[in-house]
Biotite code that builds the C-alpha atoms (Angstrom):
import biotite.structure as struc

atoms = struc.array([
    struc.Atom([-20.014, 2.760, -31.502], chain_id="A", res_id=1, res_name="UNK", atom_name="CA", element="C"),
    struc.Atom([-17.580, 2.585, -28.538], chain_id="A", res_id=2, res_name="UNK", atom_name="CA", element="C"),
    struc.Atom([-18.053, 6.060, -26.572], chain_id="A", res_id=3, res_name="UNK", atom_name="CA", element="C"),
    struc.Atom([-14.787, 5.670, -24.197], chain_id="A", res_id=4, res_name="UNK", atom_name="CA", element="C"),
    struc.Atom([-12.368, 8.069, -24.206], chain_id="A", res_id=5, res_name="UNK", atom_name="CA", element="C"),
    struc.Atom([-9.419, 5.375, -24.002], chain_id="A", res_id=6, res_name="UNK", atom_name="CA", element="C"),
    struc.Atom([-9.198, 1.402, -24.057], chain_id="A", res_id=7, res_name="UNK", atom_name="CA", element="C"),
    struc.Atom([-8.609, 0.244, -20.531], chain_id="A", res_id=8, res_name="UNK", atom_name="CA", element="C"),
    struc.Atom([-6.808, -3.239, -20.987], chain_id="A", res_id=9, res_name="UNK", atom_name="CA", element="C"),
    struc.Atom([-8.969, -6.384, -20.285], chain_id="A", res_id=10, res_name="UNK", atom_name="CA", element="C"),
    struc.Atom([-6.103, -9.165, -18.359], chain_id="A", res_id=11, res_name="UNK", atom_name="CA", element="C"),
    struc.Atom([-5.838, -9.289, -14.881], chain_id="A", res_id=12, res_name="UNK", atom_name="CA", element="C"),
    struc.Atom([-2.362, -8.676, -13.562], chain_id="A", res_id=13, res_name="UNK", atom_name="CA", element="C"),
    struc.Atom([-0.718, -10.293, -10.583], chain_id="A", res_id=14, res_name="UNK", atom_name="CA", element="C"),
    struc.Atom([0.331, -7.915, -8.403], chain_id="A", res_id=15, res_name="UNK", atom_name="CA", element="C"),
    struc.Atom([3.721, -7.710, -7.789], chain_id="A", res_id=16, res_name="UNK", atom_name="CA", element="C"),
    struc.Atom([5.086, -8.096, -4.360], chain_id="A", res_id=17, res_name="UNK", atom_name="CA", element="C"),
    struc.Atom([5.441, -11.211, -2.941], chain_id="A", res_id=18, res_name="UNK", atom_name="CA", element="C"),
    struc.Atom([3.985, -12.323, 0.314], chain_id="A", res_id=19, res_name="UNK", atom_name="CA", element="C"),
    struc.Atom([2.879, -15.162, 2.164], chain_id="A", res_id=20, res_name="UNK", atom_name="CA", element="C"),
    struc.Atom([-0.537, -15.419, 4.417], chain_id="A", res_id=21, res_name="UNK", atom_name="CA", element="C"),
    struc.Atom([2.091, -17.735, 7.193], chain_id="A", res_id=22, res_name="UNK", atom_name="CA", element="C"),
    struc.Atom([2.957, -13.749, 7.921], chain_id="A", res_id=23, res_name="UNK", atom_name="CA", element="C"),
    struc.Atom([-0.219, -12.533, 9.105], chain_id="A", res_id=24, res_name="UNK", atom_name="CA", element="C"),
    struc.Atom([0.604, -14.875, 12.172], chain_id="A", res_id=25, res_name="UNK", atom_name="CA", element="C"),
    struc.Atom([3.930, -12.820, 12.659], chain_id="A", res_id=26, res_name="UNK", atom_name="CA", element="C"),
    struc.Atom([2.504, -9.740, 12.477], chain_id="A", res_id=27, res_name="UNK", atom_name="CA", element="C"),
    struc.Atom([-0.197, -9.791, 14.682], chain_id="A", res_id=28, res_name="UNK", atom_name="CA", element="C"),
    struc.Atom([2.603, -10.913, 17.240], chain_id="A", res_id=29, res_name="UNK", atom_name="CA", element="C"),
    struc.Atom([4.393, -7.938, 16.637], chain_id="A", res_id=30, res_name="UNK", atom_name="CA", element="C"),
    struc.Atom([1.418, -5.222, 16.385], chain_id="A", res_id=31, res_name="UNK", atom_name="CA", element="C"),
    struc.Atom([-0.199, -6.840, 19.812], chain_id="A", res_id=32, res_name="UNK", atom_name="CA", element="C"),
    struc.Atom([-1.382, -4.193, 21.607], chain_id="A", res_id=33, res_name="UNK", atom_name="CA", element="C"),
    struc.Atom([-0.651, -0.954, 18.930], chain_id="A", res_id=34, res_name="UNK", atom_name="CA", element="C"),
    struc.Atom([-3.934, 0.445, 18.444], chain_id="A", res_id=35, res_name="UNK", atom_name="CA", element="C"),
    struc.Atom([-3.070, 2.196, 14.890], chain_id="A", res_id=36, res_name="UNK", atom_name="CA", element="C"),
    struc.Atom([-1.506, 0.176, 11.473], chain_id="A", res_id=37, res_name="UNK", atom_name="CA", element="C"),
    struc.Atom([-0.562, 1.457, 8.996], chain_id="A", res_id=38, res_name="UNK", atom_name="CA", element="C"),
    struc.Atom([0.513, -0.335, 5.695], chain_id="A", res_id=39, res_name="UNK", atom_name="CA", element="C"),
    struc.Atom([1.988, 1.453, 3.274], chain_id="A", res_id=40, res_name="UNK", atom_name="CA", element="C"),
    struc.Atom([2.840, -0.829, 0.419], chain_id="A", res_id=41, res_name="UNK", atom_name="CA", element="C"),
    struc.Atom([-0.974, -2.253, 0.907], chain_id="A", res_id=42, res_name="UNK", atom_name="CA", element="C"),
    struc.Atom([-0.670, -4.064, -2.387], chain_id="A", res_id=43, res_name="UNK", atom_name="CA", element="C"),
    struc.Atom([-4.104, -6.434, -2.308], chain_id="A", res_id=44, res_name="UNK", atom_name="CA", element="C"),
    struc.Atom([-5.101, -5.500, 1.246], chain_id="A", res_id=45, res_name="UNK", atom_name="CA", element="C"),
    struc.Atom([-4.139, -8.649, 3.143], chain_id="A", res_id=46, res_name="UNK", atom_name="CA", element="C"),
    struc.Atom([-2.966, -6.367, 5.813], chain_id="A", res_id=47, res_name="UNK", atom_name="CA", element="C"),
    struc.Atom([-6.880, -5.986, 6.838], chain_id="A", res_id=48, res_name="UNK", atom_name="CA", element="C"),
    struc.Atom([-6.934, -9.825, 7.802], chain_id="A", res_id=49, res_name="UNK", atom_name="CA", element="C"),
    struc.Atom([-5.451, -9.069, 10.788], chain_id="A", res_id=50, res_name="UNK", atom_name="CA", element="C"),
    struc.Atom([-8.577, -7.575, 12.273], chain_id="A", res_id=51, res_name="UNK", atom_name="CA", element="C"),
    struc.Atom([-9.044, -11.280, 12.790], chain_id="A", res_id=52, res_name="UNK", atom_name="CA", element="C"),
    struc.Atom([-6.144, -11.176, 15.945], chain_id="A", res_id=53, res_name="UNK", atom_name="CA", element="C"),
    struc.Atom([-6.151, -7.558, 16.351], chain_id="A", res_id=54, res_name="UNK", atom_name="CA", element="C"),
    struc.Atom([-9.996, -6.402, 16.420], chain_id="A", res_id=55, res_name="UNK", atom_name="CA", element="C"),
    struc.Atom([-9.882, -3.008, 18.177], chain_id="A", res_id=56, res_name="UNK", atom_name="CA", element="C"),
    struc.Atom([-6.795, -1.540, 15.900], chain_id="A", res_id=57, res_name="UNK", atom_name="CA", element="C"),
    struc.Atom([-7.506, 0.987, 13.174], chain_id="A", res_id=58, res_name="UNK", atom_name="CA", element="C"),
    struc.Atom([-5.905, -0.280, 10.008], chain_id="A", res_id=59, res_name="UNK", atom_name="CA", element="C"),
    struc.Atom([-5.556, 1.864, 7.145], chain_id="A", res_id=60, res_name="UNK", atom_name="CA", element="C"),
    struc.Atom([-3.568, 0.398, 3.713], chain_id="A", res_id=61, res_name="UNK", atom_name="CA", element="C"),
    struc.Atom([-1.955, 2.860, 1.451], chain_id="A", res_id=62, res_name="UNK", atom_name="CA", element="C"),
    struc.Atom([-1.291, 1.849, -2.309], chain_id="A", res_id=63, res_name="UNK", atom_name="CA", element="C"),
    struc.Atom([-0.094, 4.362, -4.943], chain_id="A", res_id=64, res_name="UNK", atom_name="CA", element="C"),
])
């Protein structure tokens, strides 16, 4: 007997925006030196790879 309240589908969607990790590279050139990101299209997160260049900035990702 299946107790959920609604069928949550099973396949794995790609998410839709488009974007390229050659970027990150571009952005952590422009962001040198801000101490706050914020992303707020954060689609799969990527934008939390650039603690990598930028390790004392707070970055927060927004997705809705």
């Amino acid at each position: 007997m299946d107790t959920a309240l609604f069928a949550l589908p099973t396949e794995k969607r790609k998410h839709p925006a488009k974007y390229t990790d050659a970027l990150l590279v571009t952005f952590a050139r422009m962001l040198k030196g801000r101490r706050r990101i914020l992303d707020p299209f954060a689609g799969t997160g990527k934008v939390f790879l650039l603690n990598h260049w930028l390790p004392d900035a707070e970055i927060e990702g927004v997705e809705k």
